[in-house]
N, CA, C, O and CB atoms as a CASP TS submission, in Angstrom:
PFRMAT TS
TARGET T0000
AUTHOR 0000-0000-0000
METHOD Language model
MODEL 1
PARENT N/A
ATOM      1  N   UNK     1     -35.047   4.240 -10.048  1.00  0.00           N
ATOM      2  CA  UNK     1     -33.936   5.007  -9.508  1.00  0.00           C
ATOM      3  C   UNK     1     -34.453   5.967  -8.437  1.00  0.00           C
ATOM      4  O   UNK     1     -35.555   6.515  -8.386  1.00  0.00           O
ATOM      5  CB  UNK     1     -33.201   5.781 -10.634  1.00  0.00           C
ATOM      6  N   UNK     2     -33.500   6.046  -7.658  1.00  0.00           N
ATOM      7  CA  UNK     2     -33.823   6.996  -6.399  1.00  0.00           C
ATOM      8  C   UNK     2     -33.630   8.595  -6.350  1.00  0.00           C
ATOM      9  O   UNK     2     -34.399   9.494  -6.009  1.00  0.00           O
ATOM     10  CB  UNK     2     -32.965   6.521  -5.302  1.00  0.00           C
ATOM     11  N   UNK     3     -32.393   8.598  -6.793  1.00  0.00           N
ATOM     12  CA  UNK     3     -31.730   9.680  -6.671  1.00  0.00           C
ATOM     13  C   UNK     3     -30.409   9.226  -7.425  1.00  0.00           C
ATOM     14  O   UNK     3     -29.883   8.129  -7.237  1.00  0.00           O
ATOM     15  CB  UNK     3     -31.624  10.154  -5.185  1.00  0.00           C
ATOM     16  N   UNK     4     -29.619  10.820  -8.872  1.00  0.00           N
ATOM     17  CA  UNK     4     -28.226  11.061  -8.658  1.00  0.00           C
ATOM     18  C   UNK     4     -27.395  10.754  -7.425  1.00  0.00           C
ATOM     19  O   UNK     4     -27.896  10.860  -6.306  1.00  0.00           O
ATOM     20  CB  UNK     4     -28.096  12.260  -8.836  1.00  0.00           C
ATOM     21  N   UNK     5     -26.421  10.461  -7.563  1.00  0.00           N
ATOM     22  CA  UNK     5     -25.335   9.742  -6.347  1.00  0.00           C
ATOM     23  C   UNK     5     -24.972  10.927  -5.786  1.00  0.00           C
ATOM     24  O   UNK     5     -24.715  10.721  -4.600  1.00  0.00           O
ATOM     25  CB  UNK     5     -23.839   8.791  -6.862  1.00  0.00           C
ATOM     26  N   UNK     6     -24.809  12.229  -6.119  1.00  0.00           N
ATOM     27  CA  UNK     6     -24.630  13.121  -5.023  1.00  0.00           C
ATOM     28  C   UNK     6     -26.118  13.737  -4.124  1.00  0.00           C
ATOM     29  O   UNK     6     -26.200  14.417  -3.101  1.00  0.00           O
ATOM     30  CB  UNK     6     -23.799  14.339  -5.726  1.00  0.00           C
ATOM     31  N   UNK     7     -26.940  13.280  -4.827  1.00  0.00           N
ATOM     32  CA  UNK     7     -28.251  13.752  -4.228  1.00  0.00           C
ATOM     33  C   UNK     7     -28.342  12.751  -3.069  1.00  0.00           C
ATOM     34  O   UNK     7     -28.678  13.072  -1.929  1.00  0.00           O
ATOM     35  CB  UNK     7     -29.614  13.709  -5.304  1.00  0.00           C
ATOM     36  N   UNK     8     -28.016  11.518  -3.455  1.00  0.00           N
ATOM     37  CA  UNK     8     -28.020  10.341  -2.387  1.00  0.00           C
ATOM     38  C   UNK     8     -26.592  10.172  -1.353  1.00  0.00           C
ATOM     39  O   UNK     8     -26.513   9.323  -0.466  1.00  0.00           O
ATOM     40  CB  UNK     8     -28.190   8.874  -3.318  1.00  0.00           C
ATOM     41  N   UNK     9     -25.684  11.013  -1.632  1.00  0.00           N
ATOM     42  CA  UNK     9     -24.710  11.078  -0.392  1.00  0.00           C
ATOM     43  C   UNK     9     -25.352  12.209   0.328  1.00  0.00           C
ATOM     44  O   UNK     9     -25.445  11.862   1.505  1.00  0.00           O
ATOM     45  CB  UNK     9     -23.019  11.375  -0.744  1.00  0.00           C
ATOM     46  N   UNK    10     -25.858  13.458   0.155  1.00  0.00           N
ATOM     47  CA  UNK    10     -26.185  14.310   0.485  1.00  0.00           C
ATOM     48  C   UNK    10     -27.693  13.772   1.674  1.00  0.00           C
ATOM     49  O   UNK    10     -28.026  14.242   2.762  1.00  0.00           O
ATOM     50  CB  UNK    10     -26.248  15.148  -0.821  1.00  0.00           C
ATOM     51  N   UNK    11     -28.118  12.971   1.097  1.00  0.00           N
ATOM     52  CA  UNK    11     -29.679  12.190   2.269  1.00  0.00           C
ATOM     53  C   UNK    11     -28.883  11.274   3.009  1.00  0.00           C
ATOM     54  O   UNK    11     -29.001  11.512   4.211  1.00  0.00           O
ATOM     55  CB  UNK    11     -31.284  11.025   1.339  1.00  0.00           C
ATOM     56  N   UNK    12     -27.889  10.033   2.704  1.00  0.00           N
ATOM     57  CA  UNK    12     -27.696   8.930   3.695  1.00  0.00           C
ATOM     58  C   UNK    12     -26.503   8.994   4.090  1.00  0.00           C
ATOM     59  O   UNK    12     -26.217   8.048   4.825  1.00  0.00           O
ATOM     60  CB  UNK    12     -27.940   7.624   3.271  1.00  0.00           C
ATOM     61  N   UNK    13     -25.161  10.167   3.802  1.00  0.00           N
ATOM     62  CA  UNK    13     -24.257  10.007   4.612  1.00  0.00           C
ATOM     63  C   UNK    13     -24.204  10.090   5.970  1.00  0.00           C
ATOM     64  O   UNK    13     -23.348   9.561   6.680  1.00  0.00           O
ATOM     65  CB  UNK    13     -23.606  10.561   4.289  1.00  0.00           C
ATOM     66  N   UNK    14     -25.295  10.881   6.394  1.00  0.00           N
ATOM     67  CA  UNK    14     -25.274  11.359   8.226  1.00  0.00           C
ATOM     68  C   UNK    14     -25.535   9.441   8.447  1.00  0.00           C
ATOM     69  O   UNK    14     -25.140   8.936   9.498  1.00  0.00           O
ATOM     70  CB  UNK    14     -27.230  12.949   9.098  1.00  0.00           C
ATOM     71  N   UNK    15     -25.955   8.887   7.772  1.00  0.00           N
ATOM     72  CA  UNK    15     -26.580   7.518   7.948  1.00  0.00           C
ATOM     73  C   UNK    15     -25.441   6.486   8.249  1.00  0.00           C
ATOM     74  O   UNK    15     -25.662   5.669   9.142  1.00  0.00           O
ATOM     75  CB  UNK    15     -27.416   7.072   6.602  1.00  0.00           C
ATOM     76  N   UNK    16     -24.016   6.439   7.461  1.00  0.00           N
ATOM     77  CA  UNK    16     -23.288   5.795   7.357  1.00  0.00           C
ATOM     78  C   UNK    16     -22.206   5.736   8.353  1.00  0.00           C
ATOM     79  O   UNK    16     -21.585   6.771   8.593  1.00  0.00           O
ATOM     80  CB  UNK    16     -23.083   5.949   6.378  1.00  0.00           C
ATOM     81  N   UNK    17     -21.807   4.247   9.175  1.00  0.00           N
ATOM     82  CA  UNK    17     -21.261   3.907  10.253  1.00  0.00           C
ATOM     83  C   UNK    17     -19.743   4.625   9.559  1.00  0.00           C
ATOM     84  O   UNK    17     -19.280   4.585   8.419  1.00  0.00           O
ATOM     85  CB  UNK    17     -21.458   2.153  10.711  1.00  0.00           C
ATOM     86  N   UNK    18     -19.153   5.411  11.117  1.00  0.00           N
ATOM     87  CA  UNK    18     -17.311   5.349  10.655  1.00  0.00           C
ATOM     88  C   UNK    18     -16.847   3.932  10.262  1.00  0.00           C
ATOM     89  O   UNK    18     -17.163   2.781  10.567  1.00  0.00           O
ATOM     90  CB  UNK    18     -16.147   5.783  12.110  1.00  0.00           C
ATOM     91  N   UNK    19     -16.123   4.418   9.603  1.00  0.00           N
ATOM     92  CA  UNK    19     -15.262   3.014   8.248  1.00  0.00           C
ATOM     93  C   UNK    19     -16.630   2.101   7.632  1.00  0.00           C
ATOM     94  O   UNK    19     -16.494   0.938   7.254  1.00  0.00           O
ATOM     95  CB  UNK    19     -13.816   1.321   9.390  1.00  0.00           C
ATOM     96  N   UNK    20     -17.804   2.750   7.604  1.00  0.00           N
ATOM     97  CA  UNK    20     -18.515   2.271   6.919  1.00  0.00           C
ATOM     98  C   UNK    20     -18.537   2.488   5.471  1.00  0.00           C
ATOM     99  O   UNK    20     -17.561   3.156   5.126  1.00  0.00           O
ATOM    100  CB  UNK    20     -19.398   2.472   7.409  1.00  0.00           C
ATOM    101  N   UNK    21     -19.504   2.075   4.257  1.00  0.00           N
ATOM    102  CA  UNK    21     -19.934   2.078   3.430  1.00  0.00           C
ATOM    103  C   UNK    21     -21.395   2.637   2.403  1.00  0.00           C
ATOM    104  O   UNK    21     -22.482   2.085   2.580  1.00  0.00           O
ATOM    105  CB  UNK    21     -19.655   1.332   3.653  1.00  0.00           C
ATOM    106  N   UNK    22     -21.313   3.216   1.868  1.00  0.00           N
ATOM    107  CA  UNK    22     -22.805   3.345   0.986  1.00  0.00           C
ATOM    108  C   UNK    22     -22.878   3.037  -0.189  1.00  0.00           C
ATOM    109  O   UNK    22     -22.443   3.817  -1.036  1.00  0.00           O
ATOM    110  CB  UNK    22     -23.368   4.569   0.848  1.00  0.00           C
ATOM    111  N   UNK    23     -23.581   1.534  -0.632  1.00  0.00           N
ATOM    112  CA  UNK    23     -23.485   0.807  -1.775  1.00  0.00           C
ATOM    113  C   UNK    23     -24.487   1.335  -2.584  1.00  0.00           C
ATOM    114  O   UNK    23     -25.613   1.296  -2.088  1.00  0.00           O
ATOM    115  CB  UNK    23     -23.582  -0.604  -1.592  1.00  0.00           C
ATOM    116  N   UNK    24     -24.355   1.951  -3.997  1.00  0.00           N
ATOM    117  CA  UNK    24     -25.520   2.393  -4.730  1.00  0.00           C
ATOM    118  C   UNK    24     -25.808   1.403  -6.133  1.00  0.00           C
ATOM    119  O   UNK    24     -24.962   1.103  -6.975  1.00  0.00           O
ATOM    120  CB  UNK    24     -25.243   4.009  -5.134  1.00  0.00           C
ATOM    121  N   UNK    25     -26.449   1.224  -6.124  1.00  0.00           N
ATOM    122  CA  UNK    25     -26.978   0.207  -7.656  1.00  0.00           C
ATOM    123  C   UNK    25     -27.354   1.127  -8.870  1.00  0.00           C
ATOM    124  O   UNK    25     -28.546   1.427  -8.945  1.00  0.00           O
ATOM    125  CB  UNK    25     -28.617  -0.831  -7.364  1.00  0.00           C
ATOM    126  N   UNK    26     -26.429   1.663  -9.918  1.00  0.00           N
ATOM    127  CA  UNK    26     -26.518   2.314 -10.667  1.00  0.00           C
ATOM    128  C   UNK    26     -26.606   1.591 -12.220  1.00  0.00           C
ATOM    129  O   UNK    26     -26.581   0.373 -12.396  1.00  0.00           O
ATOM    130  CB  UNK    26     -25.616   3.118 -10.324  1.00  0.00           C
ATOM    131  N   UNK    27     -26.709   2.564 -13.246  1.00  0.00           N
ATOM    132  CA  UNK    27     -26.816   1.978 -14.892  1.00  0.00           C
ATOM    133  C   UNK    27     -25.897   2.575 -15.498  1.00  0.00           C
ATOM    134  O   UNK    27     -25.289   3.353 -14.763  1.00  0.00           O
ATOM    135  CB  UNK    27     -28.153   2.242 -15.776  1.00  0.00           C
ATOM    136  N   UNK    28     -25.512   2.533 -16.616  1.00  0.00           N
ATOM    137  CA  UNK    28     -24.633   3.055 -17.083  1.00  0.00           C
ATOM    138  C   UNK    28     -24.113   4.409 -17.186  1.00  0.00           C
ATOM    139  O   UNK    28     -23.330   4.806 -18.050  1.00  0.00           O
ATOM    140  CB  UNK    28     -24.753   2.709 -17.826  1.00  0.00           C
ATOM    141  N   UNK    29     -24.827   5.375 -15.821  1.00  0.00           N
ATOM    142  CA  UNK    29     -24.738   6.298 -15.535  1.00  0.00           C
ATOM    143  C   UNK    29     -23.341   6.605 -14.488  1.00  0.00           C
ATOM    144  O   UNK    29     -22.461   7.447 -14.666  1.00  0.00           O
ATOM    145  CB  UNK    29     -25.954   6.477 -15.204  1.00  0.00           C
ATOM    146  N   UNK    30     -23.467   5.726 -13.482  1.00  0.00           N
ATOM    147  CA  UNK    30     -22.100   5.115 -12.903  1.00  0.00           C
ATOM    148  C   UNK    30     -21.454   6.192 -12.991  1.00  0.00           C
ATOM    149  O   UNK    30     -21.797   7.222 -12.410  1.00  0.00           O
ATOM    150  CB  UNK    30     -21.340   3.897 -13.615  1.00  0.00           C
ATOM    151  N   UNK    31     -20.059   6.044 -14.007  1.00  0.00           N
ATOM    152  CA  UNK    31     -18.899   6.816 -13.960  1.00  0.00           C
ATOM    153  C   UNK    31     -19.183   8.629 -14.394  1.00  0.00           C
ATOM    154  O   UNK    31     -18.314   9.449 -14.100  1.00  0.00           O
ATOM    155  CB  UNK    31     -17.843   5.990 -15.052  1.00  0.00           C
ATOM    156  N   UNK    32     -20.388   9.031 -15.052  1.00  0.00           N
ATOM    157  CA  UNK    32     -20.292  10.098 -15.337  1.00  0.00           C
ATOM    158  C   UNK    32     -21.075  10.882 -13.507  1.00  0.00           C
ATOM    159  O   UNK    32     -20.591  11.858 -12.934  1.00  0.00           O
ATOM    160  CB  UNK    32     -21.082  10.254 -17.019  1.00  0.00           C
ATOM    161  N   UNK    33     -22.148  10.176 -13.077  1.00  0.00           N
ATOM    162  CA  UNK    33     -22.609  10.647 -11.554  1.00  0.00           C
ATOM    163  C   UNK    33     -21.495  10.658 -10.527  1.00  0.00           C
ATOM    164  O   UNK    33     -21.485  11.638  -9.783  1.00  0.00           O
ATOM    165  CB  UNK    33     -23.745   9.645 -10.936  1.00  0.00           C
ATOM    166  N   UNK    34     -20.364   9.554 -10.320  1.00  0.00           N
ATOM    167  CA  UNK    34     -19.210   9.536  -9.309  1.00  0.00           C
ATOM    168  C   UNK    34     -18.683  10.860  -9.829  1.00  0.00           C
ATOM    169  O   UNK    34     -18.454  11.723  -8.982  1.00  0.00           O
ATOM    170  CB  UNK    34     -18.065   8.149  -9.351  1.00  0.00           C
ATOM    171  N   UNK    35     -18.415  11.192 -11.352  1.00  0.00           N
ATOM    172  CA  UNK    35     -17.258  12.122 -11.254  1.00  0.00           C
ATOM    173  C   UNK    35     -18.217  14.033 -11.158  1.00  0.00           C
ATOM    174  O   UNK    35     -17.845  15.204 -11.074  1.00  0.00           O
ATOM    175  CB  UNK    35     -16.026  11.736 -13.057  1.00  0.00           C
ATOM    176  N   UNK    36     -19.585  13.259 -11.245  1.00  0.00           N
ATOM    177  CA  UNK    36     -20.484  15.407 -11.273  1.00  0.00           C
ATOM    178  C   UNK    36     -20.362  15.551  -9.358  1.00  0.00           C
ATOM    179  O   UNK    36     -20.578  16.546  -8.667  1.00  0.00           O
ATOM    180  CB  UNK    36     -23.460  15.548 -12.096  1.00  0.00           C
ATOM    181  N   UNK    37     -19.907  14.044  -8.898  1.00  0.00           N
ATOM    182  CA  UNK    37     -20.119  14.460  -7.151  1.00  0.00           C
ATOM    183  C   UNK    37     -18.708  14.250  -7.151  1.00  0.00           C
ATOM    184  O   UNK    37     -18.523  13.358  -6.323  1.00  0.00           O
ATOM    185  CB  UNK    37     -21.217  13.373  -5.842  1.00  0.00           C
ATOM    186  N   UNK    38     -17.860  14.518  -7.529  1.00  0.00           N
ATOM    187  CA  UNK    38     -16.225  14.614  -6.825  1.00  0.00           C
ATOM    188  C   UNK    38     -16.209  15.515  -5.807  1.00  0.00           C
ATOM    189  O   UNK    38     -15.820  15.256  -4.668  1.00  0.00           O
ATOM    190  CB  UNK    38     -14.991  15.145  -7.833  1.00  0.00           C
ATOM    191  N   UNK    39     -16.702  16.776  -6.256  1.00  0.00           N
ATOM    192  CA  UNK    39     -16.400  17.770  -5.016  1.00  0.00           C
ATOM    193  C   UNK    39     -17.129  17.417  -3.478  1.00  0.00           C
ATOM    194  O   UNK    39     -16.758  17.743  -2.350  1.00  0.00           O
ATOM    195  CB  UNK    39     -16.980  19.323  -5.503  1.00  0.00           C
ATOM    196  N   UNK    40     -18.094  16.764  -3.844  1.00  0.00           N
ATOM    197  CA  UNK    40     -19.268  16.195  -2.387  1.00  0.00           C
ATOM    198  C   UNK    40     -18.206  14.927  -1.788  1.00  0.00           C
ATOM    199  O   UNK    40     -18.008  14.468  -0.663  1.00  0.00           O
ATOM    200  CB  UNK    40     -21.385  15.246  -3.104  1.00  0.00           C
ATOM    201  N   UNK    41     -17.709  14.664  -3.007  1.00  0.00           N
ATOM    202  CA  UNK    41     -16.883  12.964  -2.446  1.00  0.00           C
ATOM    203  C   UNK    41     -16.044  13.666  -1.653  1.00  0.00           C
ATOM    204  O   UNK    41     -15.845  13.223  -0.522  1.00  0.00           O
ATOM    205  CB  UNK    41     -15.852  11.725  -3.726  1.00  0.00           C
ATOM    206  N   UNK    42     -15.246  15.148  -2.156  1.00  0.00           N
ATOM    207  CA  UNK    42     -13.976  15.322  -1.315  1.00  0.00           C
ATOM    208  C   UNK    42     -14.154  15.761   0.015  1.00  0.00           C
ATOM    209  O   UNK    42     -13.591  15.425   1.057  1.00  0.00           O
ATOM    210  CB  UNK    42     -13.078  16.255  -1.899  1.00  0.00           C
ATOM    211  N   UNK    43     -15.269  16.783  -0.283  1.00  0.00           N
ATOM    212  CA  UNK    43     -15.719  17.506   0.831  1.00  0.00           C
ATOM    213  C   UNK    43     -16.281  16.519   2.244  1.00  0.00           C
ATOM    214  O   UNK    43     -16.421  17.046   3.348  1.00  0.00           O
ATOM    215  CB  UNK    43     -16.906  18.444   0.203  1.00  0.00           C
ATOM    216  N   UNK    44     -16.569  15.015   1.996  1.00  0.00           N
ATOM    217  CA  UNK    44     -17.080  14.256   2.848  1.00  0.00           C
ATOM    218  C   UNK    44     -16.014  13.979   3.524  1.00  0.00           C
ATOM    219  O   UNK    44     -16.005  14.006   4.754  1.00  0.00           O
ATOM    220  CB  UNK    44     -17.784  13.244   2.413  1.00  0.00           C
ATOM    221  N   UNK    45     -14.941  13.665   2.771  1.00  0.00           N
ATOM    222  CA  UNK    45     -13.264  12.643   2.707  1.00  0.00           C
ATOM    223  C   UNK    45     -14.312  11.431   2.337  1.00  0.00           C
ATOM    224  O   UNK    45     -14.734  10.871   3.349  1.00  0.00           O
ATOM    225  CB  UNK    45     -11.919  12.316   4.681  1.00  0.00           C
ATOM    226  N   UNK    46     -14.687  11.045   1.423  1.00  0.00           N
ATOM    227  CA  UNK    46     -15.188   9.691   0.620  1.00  0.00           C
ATOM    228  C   UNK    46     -14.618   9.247  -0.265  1.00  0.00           C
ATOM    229  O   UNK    46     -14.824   9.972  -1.239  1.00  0.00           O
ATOM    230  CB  UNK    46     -16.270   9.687   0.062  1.00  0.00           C
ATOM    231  N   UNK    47     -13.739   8.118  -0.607  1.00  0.00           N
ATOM    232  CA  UNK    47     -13.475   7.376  -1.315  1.00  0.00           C
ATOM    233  C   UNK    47     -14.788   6.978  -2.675  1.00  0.00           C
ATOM    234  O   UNK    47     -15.747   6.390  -2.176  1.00  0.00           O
ATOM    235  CB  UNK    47     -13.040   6.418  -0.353  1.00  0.00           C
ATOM    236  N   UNK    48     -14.901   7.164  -3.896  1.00  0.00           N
ATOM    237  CA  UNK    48     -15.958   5.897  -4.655  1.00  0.00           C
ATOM    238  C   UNK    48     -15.175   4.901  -5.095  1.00  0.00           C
ATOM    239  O   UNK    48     -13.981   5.076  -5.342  1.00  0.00           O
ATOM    240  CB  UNK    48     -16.867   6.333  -6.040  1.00  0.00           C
ATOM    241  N   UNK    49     -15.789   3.760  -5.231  1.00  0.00           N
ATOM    242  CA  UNK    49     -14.975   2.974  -6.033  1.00  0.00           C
ATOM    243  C   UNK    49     -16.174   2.592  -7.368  1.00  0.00           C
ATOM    244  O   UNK    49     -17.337   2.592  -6.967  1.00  0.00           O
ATOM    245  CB  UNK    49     -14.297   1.540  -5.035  1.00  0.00           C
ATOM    246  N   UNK    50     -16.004   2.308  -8.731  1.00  0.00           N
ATOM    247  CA  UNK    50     -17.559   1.652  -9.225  1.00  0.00           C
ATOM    248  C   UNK    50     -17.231   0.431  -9.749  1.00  0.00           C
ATOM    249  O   UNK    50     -16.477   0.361 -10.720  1.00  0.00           O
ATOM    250  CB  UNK    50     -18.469   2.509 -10.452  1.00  0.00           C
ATOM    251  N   UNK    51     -17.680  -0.494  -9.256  1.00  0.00           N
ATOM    252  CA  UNK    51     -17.384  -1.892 -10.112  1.00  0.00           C
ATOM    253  C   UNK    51     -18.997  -2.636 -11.221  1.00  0.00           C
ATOM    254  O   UNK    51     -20.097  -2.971 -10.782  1.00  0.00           O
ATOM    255  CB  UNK    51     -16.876  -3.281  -8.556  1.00  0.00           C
ATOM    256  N   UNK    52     -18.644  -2.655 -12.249  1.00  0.00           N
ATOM    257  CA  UNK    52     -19.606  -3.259 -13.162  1.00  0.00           C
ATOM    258  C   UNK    52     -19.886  -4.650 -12.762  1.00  0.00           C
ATOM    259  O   UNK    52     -19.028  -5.469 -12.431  1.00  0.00           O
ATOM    260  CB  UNK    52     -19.121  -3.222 -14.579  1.00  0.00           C
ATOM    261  N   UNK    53     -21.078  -4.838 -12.817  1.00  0.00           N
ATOM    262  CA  UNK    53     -21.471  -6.156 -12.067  1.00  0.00           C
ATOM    263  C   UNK    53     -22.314  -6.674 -13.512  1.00  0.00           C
ATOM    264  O   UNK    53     -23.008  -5.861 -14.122  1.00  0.00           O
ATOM    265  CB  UNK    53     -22.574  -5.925 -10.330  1.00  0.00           C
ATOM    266  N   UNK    54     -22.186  -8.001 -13.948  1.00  0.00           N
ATOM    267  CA  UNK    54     -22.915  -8.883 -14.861  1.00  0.00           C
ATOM    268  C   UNK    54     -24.701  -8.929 -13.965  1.00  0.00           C
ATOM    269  O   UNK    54     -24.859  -8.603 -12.788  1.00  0.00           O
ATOM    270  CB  UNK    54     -21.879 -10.691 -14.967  1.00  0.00           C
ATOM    271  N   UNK    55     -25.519  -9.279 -14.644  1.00  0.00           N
ATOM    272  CA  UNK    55     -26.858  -9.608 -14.488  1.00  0.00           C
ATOM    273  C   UNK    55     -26.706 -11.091 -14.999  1.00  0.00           C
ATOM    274  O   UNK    55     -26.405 -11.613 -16.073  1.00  0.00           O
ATOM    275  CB  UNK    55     -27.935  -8.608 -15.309  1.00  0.00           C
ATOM    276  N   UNK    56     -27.046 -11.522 -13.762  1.00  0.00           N
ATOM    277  CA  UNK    56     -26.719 -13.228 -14.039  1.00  0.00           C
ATOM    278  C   UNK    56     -27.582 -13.418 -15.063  1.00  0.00           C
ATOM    279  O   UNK    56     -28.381 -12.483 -15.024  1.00  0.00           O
ATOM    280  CB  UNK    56     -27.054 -14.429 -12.750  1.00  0.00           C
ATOM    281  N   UNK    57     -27.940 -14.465 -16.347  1.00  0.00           N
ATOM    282  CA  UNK    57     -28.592 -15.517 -17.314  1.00  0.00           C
ATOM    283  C   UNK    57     -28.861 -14.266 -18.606  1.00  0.00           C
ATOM    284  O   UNK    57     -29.620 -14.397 -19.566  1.00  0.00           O
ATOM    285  CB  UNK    57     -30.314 -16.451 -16.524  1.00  0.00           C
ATOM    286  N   UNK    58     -28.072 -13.164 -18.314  1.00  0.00           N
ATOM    287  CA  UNK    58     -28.272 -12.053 -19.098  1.00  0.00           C
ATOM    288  C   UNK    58     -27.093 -11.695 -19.848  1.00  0.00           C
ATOM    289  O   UNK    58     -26.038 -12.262 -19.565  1.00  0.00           O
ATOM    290  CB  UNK    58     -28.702 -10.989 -18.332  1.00  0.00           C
ATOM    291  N   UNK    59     -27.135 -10.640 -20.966  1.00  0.00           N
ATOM    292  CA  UNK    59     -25.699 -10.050 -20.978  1.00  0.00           C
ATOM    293  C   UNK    59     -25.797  -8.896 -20.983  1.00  0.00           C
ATOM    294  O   UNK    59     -25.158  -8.161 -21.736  1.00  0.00           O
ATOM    295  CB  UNK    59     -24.836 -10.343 -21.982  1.00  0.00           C
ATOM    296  N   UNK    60     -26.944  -8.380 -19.809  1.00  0.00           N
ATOM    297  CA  UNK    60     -26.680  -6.837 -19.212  1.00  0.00           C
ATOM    298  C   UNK    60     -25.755  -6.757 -18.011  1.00  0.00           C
ATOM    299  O   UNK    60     -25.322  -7.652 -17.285  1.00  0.00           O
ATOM    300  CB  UNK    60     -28.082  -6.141 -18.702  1.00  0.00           C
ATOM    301  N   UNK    61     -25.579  -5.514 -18.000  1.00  0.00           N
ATOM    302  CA  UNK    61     -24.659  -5.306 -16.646  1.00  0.00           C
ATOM    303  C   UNK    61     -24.845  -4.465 -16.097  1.00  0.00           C
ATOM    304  O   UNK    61     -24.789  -3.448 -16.788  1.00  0.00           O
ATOM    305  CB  UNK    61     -23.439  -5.202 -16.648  1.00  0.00           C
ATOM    306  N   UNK    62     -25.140  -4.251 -14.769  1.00  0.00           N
ATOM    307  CA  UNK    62     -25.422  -3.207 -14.042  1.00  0.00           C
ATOM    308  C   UNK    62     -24.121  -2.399 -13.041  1.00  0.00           C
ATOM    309  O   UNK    62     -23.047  -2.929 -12.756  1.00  0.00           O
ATOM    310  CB  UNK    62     -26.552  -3.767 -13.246  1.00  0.00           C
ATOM    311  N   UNK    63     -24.492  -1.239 -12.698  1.00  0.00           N
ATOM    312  CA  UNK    63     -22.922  -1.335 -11.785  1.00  0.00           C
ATOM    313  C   UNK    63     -23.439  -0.649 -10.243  1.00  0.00           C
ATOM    314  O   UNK    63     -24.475  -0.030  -9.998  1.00  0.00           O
ATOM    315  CB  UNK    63     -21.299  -0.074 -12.700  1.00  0.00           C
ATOM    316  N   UNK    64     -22.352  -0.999  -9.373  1.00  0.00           N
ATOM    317  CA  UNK    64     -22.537  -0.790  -8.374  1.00  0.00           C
ATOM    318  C   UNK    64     -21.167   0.328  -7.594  1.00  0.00           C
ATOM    319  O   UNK    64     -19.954   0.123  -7.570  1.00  0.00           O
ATOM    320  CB  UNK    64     -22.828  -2.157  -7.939  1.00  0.00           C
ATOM    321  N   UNK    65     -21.808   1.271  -7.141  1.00  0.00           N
ATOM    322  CA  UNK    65     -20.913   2.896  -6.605  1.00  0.00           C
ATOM    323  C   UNK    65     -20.812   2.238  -5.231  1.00  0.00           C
ATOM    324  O   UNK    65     -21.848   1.946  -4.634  1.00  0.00           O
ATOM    325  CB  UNK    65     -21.966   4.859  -6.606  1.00  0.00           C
ATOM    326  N   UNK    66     -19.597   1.988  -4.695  1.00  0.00           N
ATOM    327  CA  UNK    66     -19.367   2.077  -3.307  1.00  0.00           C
ATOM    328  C   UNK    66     -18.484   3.031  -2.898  1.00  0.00           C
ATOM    329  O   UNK    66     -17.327   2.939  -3.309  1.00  0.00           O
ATOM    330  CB  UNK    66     -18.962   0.952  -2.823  1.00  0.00           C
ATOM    331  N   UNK    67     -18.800   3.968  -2.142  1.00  0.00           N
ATOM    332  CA  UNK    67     -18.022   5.106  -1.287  1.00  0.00           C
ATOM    333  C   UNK    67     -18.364   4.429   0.184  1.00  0.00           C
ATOM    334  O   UNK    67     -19.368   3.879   0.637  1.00  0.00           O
ATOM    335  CB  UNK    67     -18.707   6.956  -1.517  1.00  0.00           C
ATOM    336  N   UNK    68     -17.058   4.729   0.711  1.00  0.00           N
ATOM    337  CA  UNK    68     -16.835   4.518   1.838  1.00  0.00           C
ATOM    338  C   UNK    68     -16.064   5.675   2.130  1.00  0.00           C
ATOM    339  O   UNK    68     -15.295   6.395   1.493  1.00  0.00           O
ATOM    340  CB  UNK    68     -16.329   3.305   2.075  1.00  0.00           C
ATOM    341  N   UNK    69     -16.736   5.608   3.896  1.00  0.00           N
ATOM    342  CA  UNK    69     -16.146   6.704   4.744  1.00  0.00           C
ATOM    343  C   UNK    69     -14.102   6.442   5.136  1.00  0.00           C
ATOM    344  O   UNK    69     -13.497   5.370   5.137  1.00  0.00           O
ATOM    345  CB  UNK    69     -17.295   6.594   6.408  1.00  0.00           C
ATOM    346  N   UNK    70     -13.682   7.489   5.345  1.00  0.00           N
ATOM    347  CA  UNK    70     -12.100   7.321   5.413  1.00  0.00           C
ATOM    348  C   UNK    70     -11.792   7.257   6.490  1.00  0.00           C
ATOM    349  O   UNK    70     -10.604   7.124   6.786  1.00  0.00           O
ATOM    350  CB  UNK    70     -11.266   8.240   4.899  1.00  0.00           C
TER
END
């Protein structure tokens, strides 16, 4: 892991194209990190969305945080 998801909007948003995206690969940490950065999400105007993704030949699942710019 790299960084909490607000620690990591806080380094790569200057990074992210208008109507772009920043895809993060998270663990079951996911929904409790999107909601400790709400105020960073609002303050950006960032959308998150988190979708749980399967680990193919497995029955783990990993999930993935996409915020995109508005």
């Amino acid at each position: 892991a790299v960084a909490n998801l607000e620690k990591l909007l806080t380094w790569c948003w200057p990074l992210v194209a208008e109507q772009g995206s920043l895809v993060s690969l998270k663990g079951e940490s996911a929904p409790t990190e999107a909601a400790a950065a709400a105020g960073t999400l609002r303050r950006l105007g960032a959308v998150a969305e988190i979708r749980e993704l399967p680990v193919p030949g497995t029955a783990e699942h990993t999930w993935a945080v996409i915020v995109q710019k508005a």
